[in-house]
N, C-alpha and C positions, 0 to 999 in steps of 0.2 A: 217070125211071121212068114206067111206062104207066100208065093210070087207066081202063082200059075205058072210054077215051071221054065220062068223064062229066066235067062242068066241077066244080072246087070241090075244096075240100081233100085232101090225100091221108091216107089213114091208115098209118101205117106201127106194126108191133106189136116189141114190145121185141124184146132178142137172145135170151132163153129162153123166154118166156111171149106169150101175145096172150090177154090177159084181154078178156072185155064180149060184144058180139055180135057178129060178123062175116058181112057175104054171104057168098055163093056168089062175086060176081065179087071181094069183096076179096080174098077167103083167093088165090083164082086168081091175081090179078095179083101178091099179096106173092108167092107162089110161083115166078112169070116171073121176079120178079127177084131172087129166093134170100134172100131176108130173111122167108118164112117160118120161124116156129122148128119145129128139126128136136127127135126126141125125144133127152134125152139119160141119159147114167146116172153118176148121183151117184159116185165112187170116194172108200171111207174108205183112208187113206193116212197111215200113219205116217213119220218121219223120222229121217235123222240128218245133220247137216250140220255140216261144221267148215272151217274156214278154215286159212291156208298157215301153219306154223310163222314165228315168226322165226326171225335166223339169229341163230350164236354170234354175241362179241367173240372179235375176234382183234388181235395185236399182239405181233409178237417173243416175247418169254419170260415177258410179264410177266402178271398176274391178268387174266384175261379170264371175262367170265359168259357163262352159257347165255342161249339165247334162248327167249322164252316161247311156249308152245303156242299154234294156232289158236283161235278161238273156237269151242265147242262145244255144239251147240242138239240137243236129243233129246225123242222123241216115243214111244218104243218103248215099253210095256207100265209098269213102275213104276221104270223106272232114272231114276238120277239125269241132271238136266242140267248145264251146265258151272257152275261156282263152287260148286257145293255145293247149285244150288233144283232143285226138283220137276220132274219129268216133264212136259213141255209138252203140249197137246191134238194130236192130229193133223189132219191136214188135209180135208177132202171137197173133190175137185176134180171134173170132169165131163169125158166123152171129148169135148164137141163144142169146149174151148179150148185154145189152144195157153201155156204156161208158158217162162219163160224160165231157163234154168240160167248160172250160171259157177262154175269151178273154179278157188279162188283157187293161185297158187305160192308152194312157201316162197319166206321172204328171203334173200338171200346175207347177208356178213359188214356190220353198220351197217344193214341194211334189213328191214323190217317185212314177214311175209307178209301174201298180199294176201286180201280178203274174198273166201270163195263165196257164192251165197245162187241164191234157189228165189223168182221172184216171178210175179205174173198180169202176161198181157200185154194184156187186155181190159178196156176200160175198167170193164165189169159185175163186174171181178173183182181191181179194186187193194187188196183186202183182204189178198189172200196175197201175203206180204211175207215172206220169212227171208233176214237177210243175217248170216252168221257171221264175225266182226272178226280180221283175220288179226292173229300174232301179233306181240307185241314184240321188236325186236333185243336180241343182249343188251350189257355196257355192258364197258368196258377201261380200260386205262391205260397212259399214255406217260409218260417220263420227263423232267421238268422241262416238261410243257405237261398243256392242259386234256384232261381224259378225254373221251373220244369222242362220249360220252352213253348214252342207254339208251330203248328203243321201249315206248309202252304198247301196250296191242291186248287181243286176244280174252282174253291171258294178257300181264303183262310181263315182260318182258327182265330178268335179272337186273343190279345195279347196279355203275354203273363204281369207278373212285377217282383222282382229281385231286389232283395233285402239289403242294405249298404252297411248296416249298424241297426244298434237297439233303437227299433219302432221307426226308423225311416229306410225308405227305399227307392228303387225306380222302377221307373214302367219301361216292359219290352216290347220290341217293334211287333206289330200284330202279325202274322201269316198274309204273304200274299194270293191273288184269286190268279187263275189260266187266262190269258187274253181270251177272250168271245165264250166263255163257259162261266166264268163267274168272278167275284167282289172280292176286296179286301175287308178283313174283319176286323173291329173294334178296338180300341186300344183300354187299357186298364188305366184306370187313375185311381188318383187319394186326396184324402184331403186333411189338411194339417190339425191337430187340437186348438192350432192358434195361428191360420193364417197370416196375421198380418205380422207377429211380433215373429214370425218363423220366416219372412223376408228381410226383416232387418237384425236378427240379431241371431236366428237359426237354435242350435243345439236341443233341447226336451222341447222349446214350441215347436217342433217341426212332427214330432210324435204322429203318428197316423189315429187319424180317428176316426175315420172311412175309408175302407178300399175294396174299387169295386172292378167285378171282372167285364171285359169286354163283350161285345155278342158277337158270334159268328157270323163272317160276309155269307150271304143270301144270292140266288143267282140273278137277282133282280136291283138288290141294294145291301152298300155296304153296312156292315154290320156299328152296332152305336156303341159312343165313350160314354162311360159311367162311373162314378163314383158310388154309385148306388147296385151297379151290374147293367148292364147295357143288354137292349132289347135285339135278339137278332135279327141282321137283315131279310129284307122281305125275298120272297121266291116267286115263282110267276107262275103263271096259269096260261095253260091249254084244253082246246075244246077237242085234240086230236081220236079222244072214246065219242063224242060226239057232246060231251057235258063238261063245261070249264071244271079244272080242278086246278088247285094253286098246289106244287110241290117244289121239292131242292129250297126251301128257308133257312136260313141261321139261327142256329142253338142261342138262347139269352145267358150273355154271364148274368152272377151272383155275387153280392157283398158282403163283405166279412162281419159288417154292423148290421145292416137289415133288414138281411138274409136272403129269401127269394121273391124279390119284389118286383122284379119287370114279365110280362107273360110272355107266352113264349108264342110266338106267330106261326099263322095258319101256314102247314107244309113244311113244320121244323118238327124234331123227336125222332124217336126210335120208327114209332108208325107211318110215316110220311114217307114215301122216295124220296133218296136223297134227303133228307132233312141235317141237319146238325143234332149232336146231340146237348143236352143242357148241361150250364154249367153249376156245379158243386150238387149234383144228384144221382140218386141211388140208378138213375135212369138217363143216364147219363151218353148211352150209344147212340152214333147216328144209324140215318135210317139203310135199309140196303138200297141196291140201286132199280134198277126198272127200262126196261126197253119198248118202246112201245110201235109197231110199224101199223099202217093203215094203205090197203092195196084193193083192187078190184074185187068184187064180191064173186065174180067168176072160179075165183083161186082157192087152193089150200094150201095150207101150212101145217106141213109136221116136220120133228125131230128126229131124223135118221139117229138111231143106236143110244138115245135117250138121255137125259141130265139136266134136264131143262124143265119148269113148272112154267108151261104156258097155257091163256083162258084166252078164247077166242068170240068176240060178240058180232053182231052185223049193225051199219049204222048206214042209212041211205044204200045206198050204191056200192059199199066199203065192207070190209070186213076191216077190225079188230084185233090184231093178238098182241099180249100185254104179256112179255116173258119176266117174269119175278124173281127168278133163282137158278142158279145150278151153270152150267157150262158145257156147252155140244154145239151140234150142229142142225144148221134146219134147211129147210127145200120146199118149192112152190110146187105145189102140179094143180092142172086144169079139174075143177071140180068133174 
């Protein structure tokens, strides 16, 4: 870098400010070589960011759990954020940096969705940091070997059930949820061909003659026990586009006796942000995940160097952009 000729230290002035006194020839030559600071404008900016669904358990016929929702971070006006804590602060970013996005994917069947998150890509700015924990698989059962297992995450995967012997077994601990993102999910039970003589005297009464998978924890509520297949927990709703939408639910397990009986709740499935996927079905992914900012309508928002499916709407006073997929970078400027 140039120095107007003069021998001796250079000065060079932070990335937003140039505090003290400055010549005439410094401010000139920081400017030659663009490391003057340009002016910039503060953006308040709310959020909402959740991560990929897990997916169902799946396995032949027998108890399969939901999988548990994405992890769910909100910033919007006094709604709740995921697990049941408070409304988080929103963001002040500035048009002169660029921010890094990814949009996590649900998981297929056994696999955990993946984190989105919203962070600074400048060293003046690794404060902003939101990574939402994608969700937990959910958990199954095979006969005569060990259950599959079950994913923690943003939300967990509801629990499998591990075979001990012919026609009995036990239930595994469910997946647990991220503190302030999301729920624990359901646990699997059974239920004996003969209860009661199967506490006093055990061996073939104990024979399973229901078992049902748990439902995925939901960012709103834990996911439910079933012997029948457990309904997945519910997921919460924001008005941050300007129109409530419930998303991030828990996948419902399924029963090995009577089949697909609990439904599956609004903002769970493959189609839902964040959703869980269901268990013991063809359809069984959770959902991808979903970013959603809402800032002054003065602004725009694009994608330096591309990777990102973003829809931008206007709502009051606000813009809109709801980034759906892919992974890059984005930047404000003054409409």
């Amino acid at each position: 870098m140039s120095n107007g000729g003069f021998i001796g230290k250079r000065r060079v002035p932070a990335a937003l400010t140039s505090t003290g006194m400055w010549s005439i020839n410094e401010a000139y030559n920081a400017r030659l070589d663009s490391i003057w600071p340009t002016l910039v404008t503060e953006i308040a900016v709310d959020f909402l960011v959740i991560a990929g669904g897990g997916g169902g358990g799946a396995y032949s016929v027998a108890a399969n759990s939901g999988g548990g929702a994405g992890g769910y971070l909100n910033s919007f006006g006094s709604e709740t954020s995921g697990g049941g804590s408070a409304s988080l602060n929103g963001l002040t970013l500035v048009d002169t940096l660029v921010y890094a996005v990814t949009i996590g994917a649900g998981g297929a069947h056994g696999t955990n969705g993946s984190n989105s998150s919203l962070s600074g890509t400048d060293a003046n700015n690794a404060s902003v940091s939101l990574i939402a924990i994608g969700g937990g698989y959910g958990g199954s059962s095979e006969s005569n070997s060990a259950s599959s297992g079950v994913g923690n995450g943003g939300s967990g995967g509801g629990g499998g059930y591990e075979y001990i012997g012919t026609g009995v077994g036990v239930a595994t601990s469910p997946g647990t949820g991220t503190s302030n993102q999301g729920t624990n999910g359901g646990t699997s039970e059974a239920l004996a061909t003969q209860p009661t003589l199967c506490s006093l005297i055990g061996g073939n009464y104990c024979v399973l003659a229901k078992l049902g998978g748990g439902g995925g924890g939901g960012a709103g509520a834990v996911g439910q026990n079933s012997v029948d297949g457990g309904v997945g927990g519910a997921g919460l709703a924001s008005s941050i586009t300007g129109s409530s939408v419930t998303r991030a639910a828990g996948g419902s397990g399924r029963g090995s006796t009577n089949g697909n009986t609990g439904a599956m709740p609004t903002g769970s499935g493959s189609s839902s942000p964040g959703g869980g996927g269901e268990g013991g079905s063809a359809y069984n992914t959770g959902g991808d995940g979903i970013i959603i900012l809402r800032y002054p309508n003065g602004l725009t928002l694009s994608n330096p160097g591309g990777g990102l499916t973003i829809s931008t709407s206007t709502t009051g006073n606000d813009k809109v952009s709801s980034i759906t997929a892919g992974s890059g970078n984005i930047k404000w400027a003054i409409a």
